[in-house]
N, C-alpha and C positions, 0 to 999 in steps of 0.2 A: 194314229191314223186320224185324218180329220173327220169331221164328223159330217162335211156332207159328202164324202168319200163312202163312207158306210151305209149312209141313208142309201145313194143311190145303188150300192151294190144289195142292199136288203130289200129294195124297190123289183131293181130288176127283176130280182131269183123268185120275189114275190109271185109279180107277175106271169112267169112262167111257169109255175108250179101252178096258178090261179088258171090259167090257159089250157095247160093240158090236162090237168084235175077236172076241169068244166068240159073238155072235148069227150075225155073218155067217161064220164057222167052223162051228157047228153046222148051217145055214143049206144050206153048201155040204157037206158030210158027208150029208144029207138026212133029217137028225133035224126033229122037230116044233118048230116055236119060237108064242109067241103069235101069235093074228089081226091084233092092230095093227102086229106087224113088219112092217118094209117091204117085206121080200125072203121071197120066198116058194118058191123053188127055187135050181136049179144054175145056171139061164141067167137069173137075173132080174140088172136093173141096180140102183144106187143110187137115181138118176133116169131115169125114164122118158124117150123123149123129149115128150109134152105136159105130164109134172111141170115139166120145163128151159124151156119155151116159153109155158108158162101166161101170164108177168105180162110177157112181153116188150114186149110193146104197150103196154102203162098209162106213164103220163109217170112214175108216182111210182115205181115199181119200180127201176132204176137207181140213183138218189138216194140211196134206202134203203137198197141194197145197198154201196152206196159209201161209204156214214156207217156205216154197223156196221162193215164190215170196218177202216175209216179205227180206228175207238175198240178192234176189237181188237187192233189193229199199236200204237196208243199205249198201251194197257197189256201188253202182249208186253216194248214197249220200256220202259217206265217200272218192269216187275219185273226184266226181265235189267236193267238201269242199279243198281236196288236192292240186286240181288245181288253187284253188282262195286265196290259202294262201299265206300270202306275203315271200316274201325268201329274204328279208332285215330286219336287226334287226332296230327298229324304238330306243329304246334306252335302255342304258346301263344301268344294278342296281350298282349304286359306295357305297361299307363299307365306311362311312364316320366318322368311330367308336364309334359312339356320339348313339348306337343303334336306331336311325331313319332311317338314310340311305339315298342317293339322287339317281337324276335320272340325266342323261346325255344323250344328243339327238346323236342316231347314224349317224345320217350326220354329226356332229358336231366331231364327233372322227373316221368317215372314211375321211374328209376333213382334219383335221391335221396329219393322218398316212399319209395321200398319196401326200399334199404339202411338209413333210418333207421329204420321200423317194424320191421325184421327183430333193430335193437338192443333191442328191446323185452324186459320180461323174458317169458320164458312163450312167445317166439314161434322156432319154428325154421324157418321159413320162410315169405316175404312174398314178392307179384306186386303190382302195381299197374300199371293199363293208364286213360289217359286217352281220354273219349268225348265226345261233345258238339259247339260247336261254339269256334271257336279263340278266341273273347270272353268262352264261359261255359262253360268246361271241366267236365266231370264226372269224378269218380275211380271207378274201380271197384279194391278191395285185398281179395285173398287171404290172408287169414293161417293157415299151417300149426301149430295148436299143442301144446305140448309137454303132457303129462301131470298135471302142477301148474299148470300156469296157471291162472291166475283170468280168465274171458272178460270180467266187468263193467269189471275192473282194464286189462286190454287194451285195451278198447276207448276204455276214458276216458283211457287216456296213449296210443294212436294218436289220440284227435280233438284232446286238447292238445296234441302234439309234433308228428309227422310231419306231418298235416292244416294245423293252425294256419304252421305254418315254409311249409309248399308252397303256402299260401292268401298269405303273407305278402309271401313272396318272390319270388313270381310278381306283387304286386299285385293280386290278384283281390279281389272286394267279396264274395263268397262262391265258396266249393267242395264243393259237394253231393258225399255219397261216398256209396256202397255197399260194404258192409264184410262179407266170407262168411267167417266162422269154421272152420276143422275141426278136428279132432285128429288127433295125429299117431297113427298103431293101434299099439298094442303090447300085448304079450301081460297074461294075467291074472297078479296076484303070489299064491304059495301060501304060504300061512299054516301054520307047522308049530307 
């Protein structure tokens, strides 16, 4: 799930929980809150009892109540499952043309994309983390760079070298990267 997919749905529930939590504290404190609140003193309930008993009798009320809550338990469950899923690919499926096929451990070819990019000139330090799914691997690489580098020159000998070799020898018919540049900080030089 992306992650400002989450922020704002953690935001919202925030919020509302931060709203009615504050209504029914002010509520009970015996501050003024608006007219459409539901609780209107110290002894009022959430539900009334003929709020609670209103739609008891209607055929359709149960149903209803059993399909909403039903779809809120599956996305409860379908965001906590979201959450706990891993966002590294654990390993690669390589055609190994033999129609069997192998397996290749994703540490083992984010560790050779990212020590060979790291020989790059201009780069003092490289990550690379594999995403996606184990048939059509994604790269995602960090590159830490030095002061001189050229980021044009880097980037076109990381998609010719480290990309091409790890697209190659994995078998893959492509390997889409994502490529995050920085520099490394260092101080300003003074000119005398």
């Amino acid at each position: 799930m992306p992650k400002k997919v989450n922020r704002v749905l953690l935001g919202l529930a925030g919020l509302v929980l931060l709203a009615v939590g504050g209504g029914v504290l002010a509520t009970g404190l015996g501050m003024s809150v608006p007219s459409w609140w539901p609780f209107d003193g110290r002894d009022d309930v959430l539900l009334s009892e003929p709020d609670r008993t209103r739609w008891r009798d209607s055929g359709w009320w149960w149903p209803v109540v059993i399909a909403v809550l039903a779809v809120l338990v599956l996305l409860a469950m379908w965001w906590l499952l979201a959450q706990l899923r891993r966002h590294r690919l654990a390993e690669v499926l390589v055609d190994s043309r033999d129609g069997e096929g192998a397996v290749l451990r994703g540490r083992a070819l984010e560790k050779a994309l990212a020590s060979e990019a790291q020989t790059l000139d201009g780069v003092e330090r490289a990550h690379a983390t594999l995403t996606g799914r184990r048939d059509a691997p994604r790269a995602r690489v960090a590159l830490l760079l030095a002061p001189h580098a050229e980021p044009a020159e880097t980037l076109s000998g990381l998609t010719r070298g480290a990309l091409a070799h790890a697209r190659n020898s994995a078998g893959l018919e492509s390997l889409p990267a994502e490529v995050r540049l920085r520099e490394v900080k260092h101080g300003a030089r003074r000119v005398t």
